[in-house]
Structure formats: structure tokens, C-alpha cells
Backbone as JSON, one array per atom type, in Angstrom:
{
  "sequence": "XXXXXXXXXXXXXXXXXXXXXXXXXXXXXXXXXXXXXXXXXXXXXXXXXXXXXXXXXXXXXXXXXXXXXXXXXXXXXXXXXXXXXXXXXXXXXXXXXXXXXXXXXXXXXXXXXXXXXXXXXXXXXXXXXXXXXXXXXXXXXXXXXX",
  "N": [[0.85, -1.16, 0.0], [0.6, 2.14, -1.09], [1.76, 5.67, -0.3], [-0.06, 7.29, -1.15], [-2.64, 5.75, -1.62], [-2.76, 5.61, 1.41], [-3.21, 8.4, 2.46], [-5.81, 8.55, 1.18], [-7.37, 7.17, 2.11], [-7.09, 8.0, 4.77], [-8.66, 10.61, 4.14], [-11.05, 9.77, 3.98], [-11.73, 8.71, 6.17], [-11.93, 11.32, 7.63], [-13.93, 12.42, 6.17], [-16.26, 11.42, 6.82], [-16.75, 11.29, 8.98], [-15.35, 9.44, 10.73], [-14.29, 7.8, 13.93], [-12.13, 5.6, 13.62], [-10.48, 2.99, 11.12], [-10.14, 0.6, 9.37], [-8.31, -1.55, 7.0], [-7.67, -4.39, 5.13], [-6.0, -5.21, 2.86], [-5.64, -7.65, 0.85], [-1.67, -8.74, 1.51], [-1.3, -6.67, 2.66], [-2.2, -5.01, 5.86], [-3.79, -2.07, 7.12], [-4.53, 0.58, 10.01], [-6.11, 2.98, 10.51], [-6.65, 5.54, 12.98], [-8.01, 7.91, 14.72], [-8.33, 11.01, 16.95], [-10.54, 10.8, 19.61], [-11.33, 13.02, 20.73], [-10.59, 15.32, 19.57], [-12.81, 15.94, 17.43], [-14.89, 16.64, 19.09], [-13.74, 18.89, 20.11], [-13.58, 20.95, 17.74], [-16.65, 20.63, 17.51], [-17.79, 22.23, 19.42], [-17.52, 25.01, 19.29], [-19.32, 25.52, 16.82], [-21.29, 24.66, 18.36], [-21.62, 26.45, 20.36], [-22.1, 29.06, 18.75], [-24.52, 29.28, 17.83], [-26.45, 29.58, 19.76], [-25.44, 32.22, 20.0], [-26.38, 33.6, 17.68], [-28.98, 34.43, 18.32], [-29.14, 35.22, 20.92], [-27.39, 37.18, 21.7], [-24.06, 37.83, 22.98], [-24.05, 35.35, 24.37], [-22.66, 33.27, 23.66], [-20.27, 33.95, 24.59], [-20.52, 34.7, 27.14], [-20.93, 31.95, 27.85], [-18.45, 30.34, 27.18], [-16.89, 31.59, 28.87], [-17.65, 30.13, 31.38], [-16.5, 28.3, 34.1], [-16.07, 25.15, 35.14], [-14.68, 24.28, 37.13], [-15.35, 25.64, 39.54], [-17.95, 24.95, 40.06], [-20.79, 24.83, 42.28], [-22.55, 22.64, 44.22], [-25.73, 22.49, 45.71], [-26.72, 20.95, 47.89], [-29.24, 18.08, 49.48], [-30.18, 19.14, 52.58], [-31.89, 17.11, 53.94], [-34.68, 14.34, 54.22], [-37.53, 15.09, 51.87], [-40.32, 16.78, 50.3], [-39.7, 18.79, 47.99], [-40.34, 22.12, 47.11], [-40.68, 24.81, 44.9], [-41.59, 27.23, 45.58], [-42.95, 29.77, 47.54], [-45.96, 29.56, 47.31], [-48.46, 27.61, 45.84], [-49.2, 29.16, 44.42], [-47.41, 31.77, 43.81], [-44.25, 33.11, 42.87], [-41.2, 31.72, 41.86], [-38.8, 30.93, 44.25], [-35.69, 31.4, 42.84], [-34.9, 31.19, 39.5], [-33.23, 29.84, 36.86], [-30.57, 31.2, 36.14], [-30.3, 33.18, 37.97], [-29.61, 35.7, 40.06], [-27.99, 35.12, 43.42], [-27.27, 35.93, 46.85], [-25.86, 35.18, 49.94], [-27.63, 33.81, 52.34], [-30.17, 34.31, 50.86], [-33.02, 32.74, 50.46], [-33.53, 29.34, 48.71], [-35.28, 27.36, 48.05], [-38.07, 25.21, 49.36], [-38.52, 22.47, 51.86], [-40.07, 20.48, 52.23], [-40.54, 18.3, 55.67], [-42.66, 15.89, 56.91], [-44.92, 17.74, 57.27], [-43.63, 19.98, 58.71], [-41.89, 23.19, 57.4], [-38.93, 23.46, 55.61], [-37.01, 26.09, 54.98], [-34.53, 26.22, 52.55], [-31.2, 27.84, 52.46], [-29.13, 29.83, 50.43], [-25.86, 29.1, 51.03], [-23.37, 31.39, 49.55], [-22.57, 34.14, 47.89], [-23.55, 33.7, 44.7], [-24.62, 32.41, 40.77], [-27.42, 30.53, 40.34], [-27.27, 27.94, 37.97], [-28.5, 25.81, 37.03], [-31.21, 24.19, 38.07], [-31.82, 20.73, 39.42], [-34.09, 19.45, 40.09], [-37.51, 18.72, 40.35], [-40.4, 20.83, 41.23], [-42.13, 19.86, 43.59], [-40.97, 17.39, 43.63], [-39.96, 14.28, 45.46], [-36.86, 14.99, 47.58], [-33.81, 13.49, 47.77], [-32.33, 12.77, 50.74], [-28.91, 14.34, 50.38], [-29.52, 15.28, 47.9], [-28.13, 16.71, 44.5], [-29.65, 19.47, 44.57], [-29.44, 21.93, 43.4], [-26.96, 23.39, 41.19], [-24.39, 25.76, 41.14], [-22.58, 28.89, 40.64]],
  "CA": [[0.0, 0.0, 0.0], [1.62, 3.0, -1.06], [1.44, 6.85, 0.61], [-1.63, 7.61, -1.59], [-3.68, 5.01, -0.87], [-3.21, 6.07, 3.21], [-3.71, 9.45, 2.07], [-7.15, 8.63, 0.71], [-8.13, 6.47, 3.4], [-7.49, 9.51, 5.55], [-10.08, 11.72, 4.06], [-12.31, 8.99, 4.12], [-11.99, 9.04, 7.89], [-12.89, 12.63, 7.95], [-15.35, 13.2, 5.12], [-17.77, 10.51, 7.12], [-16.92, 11.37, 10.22], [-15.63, 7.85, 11.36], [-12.63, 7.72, 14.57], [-11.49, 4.12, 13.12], [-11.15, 2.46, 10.25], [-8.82, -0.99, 9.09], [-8.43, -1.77, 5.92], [-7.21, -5.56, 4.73], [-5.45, -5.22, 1.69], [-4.17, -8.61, 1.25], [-0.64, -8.75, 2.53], [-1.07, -5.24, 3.54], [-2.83, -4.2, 6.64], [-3.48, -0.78, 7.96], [-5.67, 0.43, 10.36], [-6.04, 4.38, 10.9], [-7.31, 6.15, 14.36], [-8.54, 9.3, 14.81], [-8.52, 11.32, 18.12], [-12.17, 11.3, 19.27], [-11.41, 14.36, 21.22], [-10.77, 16.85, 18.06], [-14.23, 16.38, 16.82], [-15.46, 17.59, 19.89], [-13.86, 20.48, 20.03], [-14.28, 21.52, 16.84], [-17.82, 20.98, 17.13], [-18.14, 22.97, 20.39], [-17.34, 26.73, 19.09], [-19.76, 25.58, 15.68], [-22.79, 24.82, 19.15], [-21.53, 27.75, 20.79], [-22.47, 30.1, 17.67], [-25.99, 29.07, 17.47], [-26.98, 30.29, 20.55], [-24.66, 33.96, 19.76], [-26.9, 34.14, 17.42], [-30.34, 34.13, 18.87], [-28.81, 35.75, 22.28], [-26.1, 38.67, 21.62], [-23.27, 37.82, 24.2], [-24.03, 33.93, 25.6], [-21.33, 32.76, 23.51], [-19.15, 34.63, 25.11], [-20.41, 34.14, 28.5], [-20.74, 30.08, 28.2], [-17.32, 29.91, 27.1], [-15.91, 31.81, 30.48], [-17.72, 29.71, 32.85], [-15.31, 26.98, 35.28], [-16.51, 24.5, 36.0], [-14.09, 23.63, 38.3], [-15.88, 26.44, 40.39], [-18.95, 24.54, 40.34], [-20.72, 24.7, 43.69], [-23.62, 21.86, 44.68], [-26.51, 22.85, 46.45], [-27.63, 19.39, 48.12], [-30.66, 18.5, 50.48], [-29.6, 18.43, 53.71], [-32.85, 16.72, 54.8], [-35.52, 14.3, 52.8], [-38.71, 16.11, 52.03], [-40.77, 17.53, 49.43], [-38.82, 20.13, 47.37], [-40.99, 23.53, 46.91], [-39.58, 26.16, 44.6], [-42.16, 28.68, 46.09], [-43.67, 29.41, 49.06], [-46.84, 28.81, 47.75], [-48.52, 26.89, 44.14], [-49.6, 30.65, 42.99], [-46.04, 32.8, 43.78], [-43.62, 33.11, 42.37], [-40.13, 30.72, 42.32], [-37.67, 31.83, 44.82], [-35.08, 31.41, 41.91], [-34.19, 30.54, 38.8], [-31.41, 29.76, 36.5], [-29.79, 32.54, 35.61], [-30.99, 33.97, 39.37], [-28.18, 35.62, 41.36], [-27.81, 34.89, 45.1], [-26.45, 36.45, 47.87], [-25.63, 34.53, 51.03], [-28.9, 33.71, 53.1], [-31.55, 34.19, 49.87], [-33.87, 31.61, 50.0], [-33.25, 29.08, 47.05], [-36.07, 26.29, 47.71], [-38.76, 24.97, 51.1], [-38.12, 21.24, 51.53], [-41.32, 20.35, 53.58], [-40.4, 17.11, 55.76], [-43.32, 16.28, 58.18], [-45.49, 19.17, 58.19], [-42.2, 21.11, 58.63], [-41.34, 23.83, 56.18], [-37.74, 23.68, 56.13], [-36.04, 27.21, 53.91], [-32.74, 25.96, 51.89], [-30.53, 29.24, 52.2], [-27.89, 29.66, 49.77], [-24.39, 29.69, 51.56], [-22.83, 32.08, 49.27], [-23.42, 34.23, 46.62], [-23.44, 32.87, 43.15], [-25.57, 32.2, 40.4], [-27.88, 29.4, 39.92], [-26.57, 27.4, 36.61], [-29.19, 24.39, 37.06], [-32.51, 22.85, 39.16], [-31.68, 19.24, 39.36], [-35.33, 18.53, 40.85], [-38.61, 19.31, 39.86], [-41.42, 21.33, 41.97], [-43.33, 18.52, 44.12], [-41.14, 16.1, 43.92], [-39.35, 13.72, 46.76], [-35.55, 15.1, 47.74], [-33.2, 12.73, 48.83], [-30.84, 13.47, 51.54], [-27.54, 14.91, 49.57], [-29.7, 14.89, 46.69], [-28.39, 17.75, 44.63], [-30.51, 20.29, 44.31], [-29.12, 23.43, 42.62], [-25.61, 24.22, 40.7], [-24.33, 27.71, 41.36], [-21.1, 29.26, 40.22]],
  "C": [[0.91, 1.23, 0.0], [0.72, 4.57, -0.51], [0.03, 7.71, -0.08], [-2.6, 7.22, -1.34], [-4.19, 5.63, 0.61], [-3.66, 6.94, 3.09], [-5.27, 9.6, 1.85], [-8.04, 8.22, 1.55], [-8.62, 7.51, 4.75], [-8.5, 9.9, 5.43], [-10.94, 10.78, 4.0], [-12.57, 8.86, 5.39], [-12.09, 9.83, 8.22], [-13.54, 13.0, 7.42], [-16.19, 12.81, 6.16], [-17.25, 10.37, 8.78], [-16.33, 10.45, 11.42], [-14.31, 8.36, 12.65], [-12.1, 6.48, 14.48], [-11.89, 4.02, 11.99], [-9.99, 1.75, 9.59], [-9.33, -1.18, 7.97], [-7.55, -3.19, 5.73], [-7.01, -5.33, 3.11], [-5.0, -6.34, 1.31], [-3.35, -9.28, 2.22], [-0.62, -7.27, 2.97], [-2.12, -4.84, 4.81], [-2.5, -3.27, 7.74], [-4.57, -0.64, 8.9], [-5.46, 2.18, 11.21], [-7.53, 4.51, 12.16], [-7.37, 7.36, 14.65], [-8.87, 9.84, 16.1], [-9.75, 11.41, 18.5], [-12.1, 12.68, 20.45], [-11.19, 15.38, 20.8], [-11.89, 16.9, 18.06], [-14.78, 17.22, 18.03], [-15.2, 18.88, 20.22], [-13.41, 21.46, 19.34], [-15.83, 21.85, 16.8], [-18.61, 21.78, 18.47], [-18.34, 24.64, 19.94], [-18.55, 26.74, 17.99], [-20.74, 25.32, 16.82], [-22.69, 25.76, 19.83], [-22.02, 29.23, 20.37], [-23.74, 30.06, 17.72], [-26.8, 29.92, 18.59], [-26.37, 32.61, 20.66], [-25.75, 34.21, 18.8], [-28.46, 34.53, 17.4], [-30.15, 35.55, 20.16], [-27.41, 36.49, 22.11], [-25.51, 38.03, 23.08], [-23.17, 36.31, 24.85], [-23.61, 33.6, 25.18], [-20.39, 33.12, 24.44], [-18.98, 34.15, 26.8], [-20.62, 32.66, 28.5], [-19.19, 29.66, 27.88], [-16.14, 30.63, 28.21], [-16.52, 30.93, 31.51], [-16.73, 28.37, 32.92], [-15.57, 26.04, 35.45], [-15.97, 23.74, 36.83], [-14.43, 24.37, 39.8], [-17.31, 26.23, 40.83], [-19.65, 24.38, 41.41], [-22.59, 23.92, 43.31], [-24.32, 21.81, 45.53], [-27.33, 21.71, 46.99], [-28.52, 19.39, 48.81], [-30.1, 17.96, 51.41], [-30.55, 17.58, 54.54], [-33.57, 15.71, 53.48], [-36.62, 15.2, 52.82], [-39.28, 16.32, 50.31], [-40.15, 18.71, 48.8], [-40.2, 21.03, 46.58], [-40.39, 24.63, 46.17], [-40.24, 27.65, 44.35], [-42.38, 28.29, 46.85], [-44.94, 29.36, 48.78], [-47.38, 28.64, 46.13], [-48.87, 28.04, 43.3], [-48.96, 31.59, 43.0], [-45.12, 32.23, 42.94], [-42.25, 32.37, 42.56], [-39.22, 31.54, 43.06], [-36.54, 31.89, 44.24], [-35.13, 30.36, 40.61], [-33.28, 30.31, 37.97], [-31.29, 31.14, 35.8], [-29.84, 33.64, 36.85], [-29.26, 34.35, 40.41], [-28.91, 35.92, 42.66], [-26.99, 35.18, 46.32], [-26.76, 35.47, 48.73], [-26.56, 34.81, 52.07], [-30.24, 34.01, 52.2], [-31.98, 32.58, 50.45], [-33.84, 30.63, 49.13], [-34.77, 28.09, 46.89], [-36.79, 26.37, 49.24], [-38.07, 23.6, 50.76], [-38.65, 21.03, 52.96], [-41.1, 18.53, 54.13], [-41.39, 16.73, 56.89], [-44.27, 17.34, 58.68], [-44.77, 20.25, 58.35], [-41.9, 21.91, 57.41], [-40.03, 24.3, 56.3], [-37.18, 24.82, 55.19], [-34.97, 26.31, 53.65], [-32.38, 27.22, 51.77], [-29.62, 29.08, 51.81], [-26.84, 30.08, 50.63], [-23.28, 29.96, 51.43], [-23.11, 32.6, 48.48], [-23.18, 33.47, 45.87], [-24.46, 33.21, 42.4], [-26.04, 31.4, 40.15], [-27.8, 29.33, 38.32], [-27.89, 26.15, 36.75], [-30.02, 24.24, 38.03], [-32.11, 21.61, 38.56], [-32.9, 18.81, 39.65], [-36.5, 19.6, 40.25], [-39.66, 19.72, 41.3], [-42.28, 20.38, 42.51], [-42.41, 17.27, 43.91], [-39.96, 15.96, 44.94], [-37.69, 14.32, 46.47], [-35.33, 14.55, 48.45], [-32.15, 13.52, 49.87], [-29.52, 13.21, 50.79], [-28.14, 14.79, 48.41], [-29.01, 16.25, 45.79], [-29.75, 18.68, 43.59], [-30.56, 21.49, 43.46], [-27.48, 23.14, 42.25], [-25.64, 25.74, 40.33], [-22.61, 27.65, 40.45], [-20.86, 30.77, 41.4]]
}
């Protein structure tokens, strides 16, 4: 198999997308591998755009957030998770909601008990993990902040 052949085989492993692909020639066999962690981030900045253009600026800001700064808002109790104080107000946050240290974020009724979750720091909520009415486990989490 000579350096054309591989050559061709190449672009055949990136026209169609493939990260493998062996070829039996015979007495010749090759067998080309492709990083599967390029494609992805190539095709990150090309899902990044879509939303720039809908929303002026959230490219920009989704490609500064950390997430090694990620902070997990768990349930320190089980209970009912509430994300008002009552089924016709309004949510005590949501994503995109900034939080100072002692807001409110959720109730988490265990018993008759209406227990507050108070955020303990600012941030901003990035995520609800749980839906309105339903069961939270203990350490379930509940919110991602930054």
C-alpha cells in the first residue's frame, strides 16, 4: 500500500466522520485512528455560535464559565422540594438567578415542617436538578451555582 492510498483512506476518515477504520489489503494491513477528542472540540465553538446568534453575548459568556468552580446545592434533609412558598407565587429562583448569602433558594417540607434551603454564598444558579413537588433525597443535589 503505497502513501496515496493512506492518504485517501485519511479523508475517508474525515469526510464521514468515522474515529477508526482498518483496511485488509491482502498482505497489507493498515488500520487508521482518529482522536475522538478533536471532533469535539471543533464541534463545540460551531454549538456555541448558534446560541450567539439568537442571544447577543451567551457565547461569550458560556465559554468563560469553570466549572471547576462549580458549587452543589444538596438536600440536607428528605422532604418535598418547593420552589415557592406557595402553588400561585412566584419561584424563589431561577437559573440565571443571582444569590447572595442567606436568599432563599427552595422549602423542603419534611413532616409538616417547612424547612427554607438558604444559599451559603453568593453565586448564580446554573441548574434545578429537581422538579417542583417532587421527593428530595438526603444529599440529593438540588441546585448548581457558580
Amino acid at each position: 500500500m503505497d502513501i496515496e492510498n493512506i492518504k485517501a483512506l485519511a479523508e475517508i476518515l474525515s469526510a464521514h466522520g468515522l474515529t477508526s477504520l482498518e483496511v485488509d489489503d491482502g498482505g497489507a494491513k493498515i488500520r487508521l485512528e482518529k482522536n475522538g477528542l478533536a471532533p469535539l472540540a471543533q464541534a463545540q465553538p460551531a454549538a456555541a455560535a448558534a446560541p450567539a446568534a439568537s442571544v447577543p453575548g451567551a457565547a461569550a459568556e458560556e465559554q468563560s464559565v469553570d466549572f471547576n468552580r462549580l458549587i452543589e446545592v444538596k438536600s440536607p434533609l428528605v422532604g418535598v422540594f418547593y420552589s415557592s412558598p406557595s402553588p400561585d407565587s412566584e419561584m424563589f429562583v431561577g437559573i440565571g438567578s443571582k444569590v447572595k448569602k442567606g436568599d432563599v433558594l427552595c422549602i423542603i417540607e419534611t413532616m409538616k415542617l417547612m424547612n427554607e434551603i438558604l444559599a451559603e454564598q453568593d453565586g448564580e444558579i446554573v441548574d434545578i436538578c429537581i422538579k417542583n413537588g417532587e421527593i428530595a433525597e438526603f444529599e440529593q443535589i438540588l441546585f448548581k451555582m457558580f
